[in-house]
Residue frames relative to the residue before (quaternion, step in Angstrom):
aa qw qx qy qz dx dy dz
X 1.0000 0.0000 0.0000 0.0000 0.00 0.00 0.00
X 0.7618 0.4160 -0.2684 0.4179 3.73 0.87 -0.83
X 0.3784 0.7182 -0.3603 0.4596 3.45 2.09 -0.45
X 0.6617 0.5209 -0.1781 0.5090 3.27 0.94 -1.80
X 0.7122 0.4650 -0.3821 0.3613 3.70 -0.06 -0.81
X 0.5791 0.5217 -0.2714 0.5646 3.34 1.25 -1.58
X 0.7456 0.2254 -0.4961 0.3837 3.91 -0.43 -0.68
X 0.4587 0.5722 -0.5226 0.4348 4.45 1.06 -0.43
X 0.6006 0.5384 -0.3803 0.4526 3.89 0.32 -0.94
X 0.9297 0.1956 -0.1241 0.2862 3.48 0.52 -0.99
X 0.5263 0.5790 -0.4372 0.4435 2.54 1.25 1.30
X 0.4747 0.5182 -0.4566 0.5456 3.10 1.64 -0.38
X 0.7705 0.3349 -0.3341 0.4272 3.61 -0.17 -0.91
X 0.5260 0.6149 -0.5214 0.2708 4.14 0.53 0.17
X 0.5648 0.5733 -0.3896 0.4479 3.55 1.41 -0.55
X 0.4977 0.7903 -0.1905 0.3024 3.43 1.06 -1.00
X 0.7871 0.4092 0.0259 0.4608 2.45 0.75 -2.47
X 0.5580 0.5477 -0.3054 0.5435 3.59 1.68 -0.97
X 0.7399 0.3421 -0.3835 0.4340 3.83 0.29 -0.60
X 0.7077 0.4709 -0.3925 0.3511 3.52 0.93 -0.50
X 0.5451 0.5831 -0.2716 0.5376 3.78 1.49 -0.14
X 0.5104 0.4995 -0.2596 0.6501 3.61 0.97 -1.02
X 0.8768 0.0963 -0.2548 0.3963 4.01 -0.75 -1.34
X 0.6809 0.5776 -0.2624 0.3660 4.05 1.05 -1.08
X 0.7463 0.5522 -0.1119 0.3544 2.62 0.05 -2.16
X 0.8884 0.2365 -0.1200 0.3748 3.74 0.06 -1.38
X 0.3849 0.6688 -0.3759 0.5132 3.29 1.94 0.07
X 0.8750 0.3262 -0.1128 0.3394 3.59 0.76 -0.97
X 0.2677 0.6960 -0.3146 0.5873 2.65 2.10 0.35
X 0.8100 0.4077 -0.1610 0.3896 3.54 0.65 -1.27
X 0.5734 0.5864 -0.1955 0.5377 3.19 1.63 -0.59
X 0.6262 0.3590 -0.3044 0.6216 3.61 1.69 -0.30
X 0.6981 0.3751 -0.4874 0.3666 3.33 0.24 -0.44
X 0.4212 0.6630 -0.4889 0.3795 4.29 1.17 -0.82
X 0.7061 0.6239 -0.1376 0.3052 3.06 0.56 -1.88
X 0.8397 -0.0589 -0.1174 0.5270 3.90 1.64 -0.06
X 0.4000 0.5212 -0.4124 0.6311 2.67 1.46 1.25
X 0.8260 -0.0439 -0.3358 0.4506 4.03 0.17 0.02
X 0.4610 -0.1173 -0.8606 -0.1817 1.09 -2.66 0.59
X 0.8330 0.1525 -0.0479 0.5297 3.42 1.41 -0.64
X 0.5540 -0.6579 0.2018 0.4685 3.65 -0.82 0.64
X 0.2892 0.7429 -0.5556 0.2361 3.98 -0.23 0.61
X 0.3679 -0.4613 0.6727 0.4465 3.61 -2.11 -0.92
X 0.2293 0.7299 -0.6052 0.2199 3.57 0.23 0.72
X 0.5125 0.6041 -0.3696 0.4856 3.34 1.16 -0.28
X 0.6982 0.4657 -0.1729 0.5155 3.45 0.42 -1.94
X 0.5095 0.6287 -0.3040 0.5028 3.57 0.91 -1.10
X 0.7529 0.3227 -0.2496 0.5165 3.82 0.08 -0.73
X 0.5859 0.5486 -0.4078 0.4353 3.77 0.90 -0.65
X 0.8155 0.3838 -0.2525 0.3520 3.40 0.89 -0.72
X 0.6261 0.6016 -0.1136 0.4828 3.55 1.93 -0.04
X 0.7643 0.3469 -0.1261 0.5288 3.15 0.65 -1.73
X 0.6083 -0.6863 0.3930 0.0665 3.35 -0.71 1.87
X 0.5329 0.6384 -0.2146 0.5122 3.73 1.17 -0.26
X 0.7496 0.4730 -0.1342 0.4432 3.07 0.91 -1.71
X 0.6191 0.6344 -0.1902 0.4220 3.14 1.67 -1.18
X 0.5965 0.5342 -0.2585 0.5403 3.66 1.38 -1.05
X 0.7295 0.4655 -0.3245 0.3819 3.45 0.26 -1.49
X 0.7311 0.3236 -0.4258 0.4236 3.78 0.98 -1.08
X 0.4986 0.5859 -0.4993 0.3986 4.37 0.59 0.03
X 0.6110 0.4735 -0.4774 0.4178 3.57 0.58 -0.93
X 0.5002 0.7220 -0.3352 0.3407 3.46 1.22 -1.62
X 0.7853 0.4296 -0.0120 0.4456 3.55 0.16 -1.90
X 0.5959 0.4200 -0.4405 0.5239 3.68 1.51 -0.38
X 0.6605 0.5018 -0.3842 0.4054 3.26 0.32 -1.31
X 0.7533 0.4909 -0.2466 0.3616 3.51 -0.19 -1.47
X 0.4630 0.6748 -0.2972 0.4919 3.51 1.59 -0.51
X 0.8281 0.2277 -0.0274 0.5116 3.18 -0.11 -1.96
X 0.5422 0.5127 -0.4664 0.4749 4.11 0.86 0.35
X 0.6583 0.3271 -0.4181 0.5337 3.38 0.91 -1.14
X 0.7675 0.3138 -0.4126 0.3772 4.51 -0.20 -0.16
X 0.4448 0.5739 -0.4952 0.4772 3.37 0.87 0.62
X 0.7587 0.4954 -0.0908 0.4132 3.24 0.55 -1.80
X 0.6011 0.5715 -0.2958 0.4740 3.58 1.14 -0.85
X 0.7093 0.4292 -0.2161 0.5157 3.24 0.98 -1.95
X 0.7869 0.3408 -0.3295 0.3950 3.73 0.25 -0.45
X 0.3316 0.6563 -0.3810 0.5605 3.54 1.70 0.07
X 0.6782 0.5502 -0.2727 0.4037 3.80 0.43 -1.58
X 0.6021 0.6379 -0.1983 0.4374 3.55 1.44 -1.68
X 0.8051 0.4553 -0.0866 0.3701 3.24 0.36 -1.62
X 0.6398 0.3770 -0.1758 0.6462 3.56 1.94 -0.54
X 0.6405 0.4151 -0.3981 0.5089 3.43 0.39 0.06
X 0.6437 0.4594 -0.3830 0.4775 3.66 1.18 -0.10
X 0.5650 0.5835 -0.2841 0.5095 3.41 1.29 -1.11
X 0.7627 0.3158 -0.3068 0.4738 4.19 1.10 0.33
X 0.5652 0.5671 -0.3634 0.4762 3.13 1.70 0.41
X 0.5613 0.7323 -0.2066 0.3255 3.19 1.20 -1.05
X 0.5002 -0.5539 0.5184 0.4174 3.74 -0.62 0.02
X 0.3064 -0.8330 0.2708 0.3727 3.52 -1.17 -0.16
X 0.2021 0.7312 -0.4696 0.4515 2.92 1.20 1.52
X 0.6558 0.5012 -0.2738 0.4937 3.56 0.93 -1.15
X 0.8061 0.4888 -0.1851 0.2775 3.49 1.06 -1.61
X 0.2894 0.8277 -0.2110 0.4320 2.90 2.20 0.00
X 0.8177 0.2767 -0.0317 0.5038 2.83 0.52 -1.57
X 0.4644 0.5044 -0.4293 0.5879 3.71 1.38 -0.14
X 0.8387 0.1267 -0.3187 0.4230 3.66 -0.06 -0.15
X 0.4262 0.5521 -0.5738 0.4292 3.47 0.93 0.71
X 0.6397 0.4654 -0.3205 0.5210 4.00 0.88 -1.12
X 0.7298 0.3894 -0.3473 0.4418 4.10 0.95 -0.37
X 0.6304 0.4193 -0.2613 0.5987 3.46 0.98 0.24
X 0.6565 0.4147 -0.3731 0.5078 3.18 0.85 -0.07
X 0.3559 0.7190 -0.2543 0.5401 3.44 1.01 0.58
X 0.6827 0.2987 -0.2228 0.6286 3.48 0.74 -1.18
X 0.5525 0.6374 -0.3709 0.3886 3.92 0.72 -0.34
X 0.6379 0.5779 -0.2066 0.4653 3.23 1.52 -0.64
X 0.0442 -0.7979 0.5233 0.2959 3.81 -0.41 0.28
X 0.7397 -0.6048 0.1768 0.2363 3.46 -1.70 1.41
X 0.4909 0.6678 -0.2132 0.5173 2.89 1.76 -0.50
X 0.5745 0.4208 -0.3848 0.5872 4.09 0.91 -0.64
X 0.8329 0.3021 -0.3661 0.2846 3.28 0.42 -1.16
X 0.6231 0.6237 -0.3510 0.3155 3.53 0.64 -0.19
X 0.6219 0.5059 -0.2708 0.5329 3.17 1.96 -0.03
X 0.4949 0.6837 -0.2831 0.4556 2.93 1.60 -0.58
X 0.6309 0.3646 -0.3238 0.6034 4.04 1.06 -1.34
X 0.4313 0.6768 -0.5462 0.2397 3.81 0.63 -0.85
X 0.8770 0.2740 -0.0947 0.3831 2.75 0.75 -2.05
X 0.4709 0.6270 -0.4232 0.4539 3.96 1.53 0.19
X 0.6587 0.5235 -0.2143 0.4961 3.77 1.51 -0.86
X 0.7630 0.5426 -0.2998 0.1832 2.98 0.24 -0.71
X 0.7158 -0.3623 0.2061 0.5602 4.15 -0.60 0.70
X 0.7865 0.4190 -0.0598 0.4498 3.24 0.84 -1.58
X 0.4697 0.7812 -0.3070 0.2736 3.40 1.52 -0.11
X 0.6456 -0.3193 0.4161 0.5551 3.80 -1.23 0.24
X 0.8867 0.3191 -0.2129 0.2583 3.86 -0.52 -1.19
X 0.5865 0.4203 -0.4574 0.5197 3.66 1.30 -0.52
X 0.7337 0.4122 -0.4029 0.3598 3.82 0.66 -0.71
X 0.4770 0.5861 -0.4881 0.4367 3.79 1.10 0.31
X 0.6257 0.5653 -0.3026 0.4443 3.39 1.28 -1.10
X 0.7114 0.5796 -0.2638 0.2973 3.17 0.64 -1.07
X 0.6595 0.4510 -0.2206 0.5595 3.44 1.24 -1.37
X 0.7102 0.2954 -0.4423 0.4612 3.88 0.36 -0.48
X 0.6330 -0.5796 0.3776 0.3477 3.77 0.70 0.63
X 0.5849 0.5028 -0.5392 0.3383 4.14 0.81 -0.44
X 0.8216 0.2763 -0.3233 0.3797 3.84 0.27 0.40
X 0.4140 -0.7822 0.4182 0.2046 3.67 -0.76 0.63
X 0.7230 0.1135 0.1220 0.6705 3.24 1.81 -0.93
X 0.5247 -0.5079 0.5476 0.4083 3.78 -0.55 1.39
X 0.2354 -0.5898 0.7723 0.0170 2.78 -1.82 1.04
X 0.5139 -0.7226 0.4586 -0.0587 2.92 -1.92 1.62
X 0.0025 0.8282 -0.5502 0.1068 2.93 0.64 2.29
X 0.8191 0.3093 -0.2217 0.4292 3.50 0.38 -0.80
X 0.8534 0.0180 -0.3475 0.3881 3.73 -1.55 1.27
X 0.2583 0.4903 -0.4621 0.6924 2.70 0.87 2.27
X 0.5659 -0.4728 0.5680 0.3654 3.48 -1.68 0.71
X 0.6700 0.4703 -0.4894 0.3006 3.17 -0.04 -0.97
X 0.7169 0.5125 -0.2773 0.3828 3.78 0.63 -1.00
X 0.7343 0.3446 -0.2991 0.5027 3.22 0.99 -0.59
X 0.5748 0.4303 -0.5210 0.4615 4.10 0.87 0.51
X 0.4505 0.7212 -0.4275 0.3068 3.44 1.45 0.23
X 0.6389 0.4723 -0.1216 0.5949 2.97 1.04 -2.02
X 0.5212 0.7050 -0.3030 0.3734 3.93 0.58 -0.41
X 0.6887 0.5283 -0.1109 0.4841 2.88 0.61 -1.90
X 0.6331 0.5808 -0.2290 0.4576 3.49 0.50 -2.04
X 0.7747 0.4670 -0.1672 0.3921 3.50 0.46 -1.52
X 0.8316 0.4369 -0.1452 0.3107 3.34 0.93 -0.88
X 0.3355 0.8194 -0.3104 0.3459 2.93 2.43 -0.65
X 0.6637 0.5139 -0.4160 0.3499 4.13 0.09 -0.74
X 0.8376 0.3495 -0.2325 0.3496 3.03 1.18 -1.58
X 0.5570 0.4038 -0.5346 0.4908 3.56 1.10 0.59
X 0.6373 0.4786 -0.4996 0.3394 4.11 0.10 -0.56
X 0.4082 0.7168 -0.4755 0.3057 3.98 1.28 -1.07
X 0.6609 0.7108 -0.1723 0.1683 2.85 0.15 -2.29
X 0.7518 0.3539 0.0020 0.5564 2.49 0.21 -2.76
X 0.7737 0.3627 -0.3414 0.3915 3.68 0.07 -0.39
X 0.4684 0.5236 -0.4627 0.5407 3.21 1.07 0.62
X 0.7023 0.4660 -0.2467 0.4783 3.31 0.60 -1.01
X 0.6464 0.6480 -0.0989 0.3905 3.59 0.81 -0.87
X 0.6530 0.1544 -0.2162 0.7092 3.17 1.51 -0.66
X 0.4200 0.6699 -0.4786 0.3818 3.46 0.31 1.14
X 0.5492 0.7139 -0.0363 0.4330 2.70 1.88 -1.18
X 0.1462 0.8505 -0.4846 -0.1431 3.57 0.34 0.84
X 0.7514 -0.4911 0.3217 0.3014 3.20 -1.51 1.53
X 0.7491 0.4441 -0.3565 0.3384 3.61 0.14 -1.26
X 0.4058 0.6029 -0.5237 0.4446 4.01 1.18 -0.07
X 0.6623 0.5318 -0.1625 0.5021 3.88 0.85 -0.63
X 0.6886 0.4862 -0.1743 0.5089 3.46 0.82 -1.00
X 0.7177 0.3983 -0.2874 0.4937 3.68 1.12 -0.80
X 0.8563 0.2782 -0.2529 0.3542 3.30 0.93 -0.51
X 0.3777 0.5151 -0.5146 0.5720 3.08 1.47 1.50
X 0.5129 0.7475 -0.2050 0.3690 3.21 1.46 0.00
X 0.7015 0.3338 -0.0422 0.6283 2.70 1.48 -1.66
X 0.8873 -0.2559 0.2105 0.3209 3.72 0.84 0.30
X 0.6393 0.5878 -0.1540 0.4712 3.09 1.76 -0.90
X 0.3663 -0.8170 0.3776 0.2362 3.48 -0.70 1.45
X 0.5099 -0.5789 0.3121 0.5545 3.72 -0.22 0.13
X 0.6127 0.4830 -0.4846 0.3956 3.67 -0.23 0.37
X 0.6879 0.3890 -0.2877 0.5409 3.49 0.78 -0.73
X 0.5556 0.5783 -0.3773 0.4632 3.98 1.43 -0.42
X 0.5811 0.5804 -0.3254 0.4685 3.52 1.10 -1.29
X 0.8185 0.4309 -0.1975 0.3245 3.35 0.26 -1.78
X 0.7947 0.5063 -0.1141 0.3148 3.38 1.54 -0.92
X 0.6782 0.3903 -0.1108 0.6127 2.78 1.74 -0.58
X 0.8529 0.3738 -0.0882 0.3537 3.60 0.37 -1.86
X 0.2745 0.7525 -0.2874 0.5252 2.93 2.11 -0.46
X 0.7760 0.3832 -0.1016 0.4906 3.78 -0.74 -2.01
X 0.7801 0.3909 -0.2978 0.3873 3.65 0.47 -1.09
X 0.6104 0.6312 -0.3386 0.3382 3.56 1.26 -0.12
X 0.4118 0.8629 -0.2870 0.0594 3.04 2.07 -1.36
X 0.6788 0.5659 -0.1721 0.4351 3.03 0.96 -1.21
X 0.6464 0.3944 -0.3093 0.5753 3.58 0.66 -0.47
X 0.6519 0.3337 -0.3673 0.5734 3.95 0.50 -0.31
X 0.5983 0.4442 -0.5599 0.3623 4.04 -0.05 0.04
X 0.8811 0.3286 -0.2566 0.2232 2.81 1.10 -1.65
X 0.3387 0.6169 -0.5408 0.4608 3.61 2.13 0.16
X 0.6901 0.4772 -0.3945 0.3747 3.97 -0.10 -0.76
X 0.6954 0.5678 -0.2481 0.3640 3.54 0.53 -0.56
X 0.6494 0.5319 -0.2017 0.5046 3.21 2.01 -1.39
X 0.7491 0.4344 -0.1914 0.4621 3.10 0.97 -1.12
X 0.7288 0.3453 -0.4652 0.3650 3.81 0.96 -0.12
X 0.2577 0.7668 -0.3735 0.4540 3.47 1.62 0.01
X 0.8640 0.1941 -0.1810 0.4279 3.12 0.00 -1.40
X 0.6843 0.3205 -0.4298 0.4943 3.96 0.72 -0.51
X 0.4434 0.4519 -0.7026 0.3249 3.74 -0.02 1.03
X 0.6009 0.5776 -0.2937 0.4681 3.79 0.84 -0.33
X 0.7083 0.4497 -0.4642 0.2838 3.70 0.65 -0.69
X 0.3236 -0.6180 0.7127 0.0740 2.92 -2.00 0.76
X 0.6590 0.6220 -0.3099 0.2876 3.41 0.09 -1.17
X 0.7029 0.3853 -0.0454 0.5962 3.64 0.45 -2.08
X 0.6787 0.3263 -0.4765 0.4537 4.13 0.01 -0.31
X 0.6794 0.5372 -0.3455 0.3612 3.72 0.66 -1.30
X 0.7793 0.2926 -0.1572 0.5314 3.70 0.93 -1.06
X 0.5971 0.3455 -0.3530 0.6320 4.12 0.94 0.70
X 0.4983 0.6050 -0.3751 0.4949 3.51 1.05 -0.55
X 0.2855 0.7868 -0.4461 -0.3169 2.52 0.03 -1.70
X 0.7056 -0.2674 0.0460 0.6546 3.18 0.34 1.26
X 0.5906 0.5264 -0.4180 0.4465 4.41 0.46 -0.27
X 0.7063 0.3461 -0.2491 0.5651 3.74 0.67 -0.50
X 0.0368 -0.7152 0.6939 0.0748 4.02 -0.91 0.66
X 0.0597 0.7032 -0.7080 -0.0262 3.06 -1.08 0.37
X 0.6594 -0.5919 0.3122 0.3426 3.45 -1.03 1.09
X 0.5212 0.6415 -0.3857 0.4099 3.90 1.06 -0.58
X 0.6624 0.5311 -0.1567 0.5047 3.40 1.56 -1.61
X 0.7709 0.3913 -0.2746 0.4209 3.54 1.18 -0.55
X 0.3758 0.6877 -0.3692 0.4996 2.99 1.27 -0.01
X 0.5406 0.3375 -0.3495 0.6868 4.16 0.48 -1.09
X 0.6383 0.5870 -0.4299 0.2514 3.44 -0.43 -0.56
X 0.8623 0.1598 -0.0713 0.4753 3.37 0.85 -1.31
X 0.2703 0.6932 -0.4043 0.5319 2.80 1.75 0.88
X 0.8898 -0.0492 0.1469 0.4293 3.49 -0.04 -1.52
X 0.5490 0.4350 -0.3595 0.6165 3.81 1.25 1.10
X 0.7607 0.0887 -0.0330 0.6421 3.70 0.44 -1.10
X 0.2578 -0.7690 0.5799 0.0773 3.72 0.27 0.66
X 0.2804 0.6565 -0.6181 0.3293 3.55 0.51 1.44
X 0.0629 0.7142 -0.6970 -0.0118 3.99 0.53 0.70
X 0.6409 0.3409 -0.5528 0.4093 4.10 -0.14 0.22
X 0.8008 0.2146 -0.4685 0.3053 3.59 0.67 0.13
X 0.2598 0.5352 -0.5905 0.5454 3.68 1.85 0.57
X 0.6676 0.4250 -0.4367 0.4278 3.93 -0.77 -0.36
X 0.6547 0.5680 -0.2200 0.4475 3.29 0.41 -1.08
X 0.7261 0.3332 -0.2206 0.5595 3.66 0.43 -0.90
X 0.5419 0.4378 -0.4484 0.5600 3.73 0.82 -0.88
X 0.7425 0.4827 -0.2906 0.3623 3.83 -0.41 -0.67
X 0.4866 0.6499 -0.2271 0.5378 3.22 1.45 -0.81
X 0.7174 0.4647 -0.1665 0.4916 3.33 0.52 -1.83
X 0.6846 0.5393 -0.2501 0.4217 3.48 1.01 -0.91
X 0.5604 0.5224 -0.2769 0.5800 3.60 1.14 -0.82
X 0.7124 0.4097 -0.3789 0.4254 3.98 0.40 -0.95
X 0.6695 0.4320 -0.3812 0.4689 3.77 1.17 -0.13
X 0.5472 0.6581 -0.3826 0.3478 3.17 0.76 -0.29
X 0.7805 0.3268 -0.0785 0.5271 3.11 1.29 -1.69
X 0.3834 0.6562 -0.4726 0.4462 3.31 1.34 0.28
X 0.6890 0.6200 -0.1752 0.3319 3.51 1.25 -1.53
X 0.6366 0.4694 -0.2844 0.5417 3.02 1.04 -2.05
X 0.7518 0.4745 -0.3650 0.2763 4.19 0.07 -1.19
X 0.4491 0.5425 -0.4314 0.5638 3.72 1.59 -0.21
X 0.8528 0.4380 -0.2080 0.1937 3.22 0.06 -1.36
X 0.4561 0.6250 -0.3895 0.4996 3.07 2.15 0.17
X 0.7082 0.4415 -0.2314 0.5000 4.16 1.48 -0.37
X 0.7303 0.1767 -0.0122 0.6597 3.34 1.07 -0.70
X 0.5722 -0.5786 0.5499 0.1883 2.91 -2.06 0.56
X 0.2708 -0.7632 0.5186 0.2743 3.71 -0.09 0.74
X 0.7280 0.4645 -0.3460 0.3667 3.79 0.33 -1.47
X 0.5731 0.5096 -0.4053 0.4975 3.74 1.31 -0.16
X 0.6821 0.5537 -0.3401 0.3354 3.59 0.67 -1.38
X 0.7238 0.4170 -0.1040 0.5398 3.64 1.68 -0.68
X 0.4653 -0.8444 0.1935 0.1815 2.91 1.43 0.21
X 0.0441 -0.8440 0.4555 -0.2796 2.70 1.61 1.92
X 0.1260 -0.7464 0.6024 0.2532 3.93 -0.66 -0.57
């Protein structure tokens, strides 16, 4: 009977396993093998990642940006969920109707969309201008500064989800007793609601720096060509310098820094909890 259950199990999951081998699995296989195999078989690729001064800039900008988006985004994520459990649930309704309503949007509108809020000629420098706090448009867009804009904006769901998942887990009255017993609300926040939140801020910080090592879209079109990021060089040696063993190479690269991003959390924390695994 338990023979029998076990071979039923594997068959549901073989269809699974077949699309995830077939569309994942053997795709990235091929991307590793490009990666030391052109122009010729070797690590001459990897070999330049660790030498060629270019490669070295493009992956810092990478690791700044993606840095200072994911503690922006987290901390103003933290803001935006900690209100969403104060609120009635009318208000909070509509707060996660306006954050979901967001993914409805494709990254590409919005990034034209700040293009056109940023720009000299834009909605915000010409507010500045007329209430008198600026003398001269200010230089948000093809500049970091523009592209942790579009970032931020973009990345905001996947840190407030999280935490507000985690957050309304969170029962109030842990707070309530130890303002009870004496404790002023700052030292309640920091001591209590704080620690109990932990789990919803690893796992917003993780989502969100994960995913802006990958963008392309928002650096290339706020960038505008002044900001690389390695996602941006990658097209690049794809379809301009037709080096696909060192496009593969970075993509794989990019892949390895998540990995080890994972394995070095997962030495401090439990992931399958932090994601809510049981």
């Amino acid at each position: 009977m338990l023979a029998a259950q076990r071979q039923g199990y594997w068959l549901l999951v073989l269809p699974a396993v077949l699309l995830l081998v077939v569309f994942c699995v053997w795709p990235l296989l091929q991307v590793l093998w490009l990666s030391v195999s052109e122009p010729e078989i070797g690590l001459q690729n990897y070999e330049e990642l660790l030498t060629r001064p270019l490669l070295h800039r493009i992956w810092w900008t990478t690791v700044r940006i993606c840095g200072l988006t994911t503690a922006i985004t987290v901390l103003l994520g933290y803001v935006v969920a900690y209100a969403m459990t104060q609120v009635g649930e009318r208000q909070r309704t509509w707060m996660l109707f306006c954050i979901l309503l967001t993914f409805w949007l494709s990254v590409l509108v919005r990034a034209f969309a700040w293009v056109t809020l940023l720009r000299d000629e834009g909605l915000l420098n010409q507010g500045l201008l007329a209430l008198g706090l600026v003398d001269a448009p200010l230089r948000l867009v093809r500049n970091e500064i523009g592209v942790l804009i579009g970032m931020v904006h973009v990345m905001m769901p996947f840190a407030v989800l999280p935490l507000y998942s985690n957050m309304s887990g969170i029962d109030p009255r842990y707070v309530a007793a130890a303002r009870g017993l004496g404790a002023s609300a700052r030292f309640a926040f920091l001591h209590v609601y704080l620690p109990l939140s932990k789990p919803g801020l690893i796992a917003a910080t993780i989502l969100v720096f994960i995913f802006s090592l990958g963008f392309f879209i928002t650096p290339a079109l706020l960038g505008g060509g002044k900001v690389v990021m390695v996602a941006e060089y990658i097209r690049v040696s794809f379809e301009e310098t037709l080096r696909w063993g060192l496009a593969t190479m970075l993509s794989s690269s990019l892949l390895f820094a998540v990995i080890l991003l994972l394995a070095l959390v997962a030495r401090f924390v439990d992931l399958r909890k932090v994601f809510g695994a049981r």
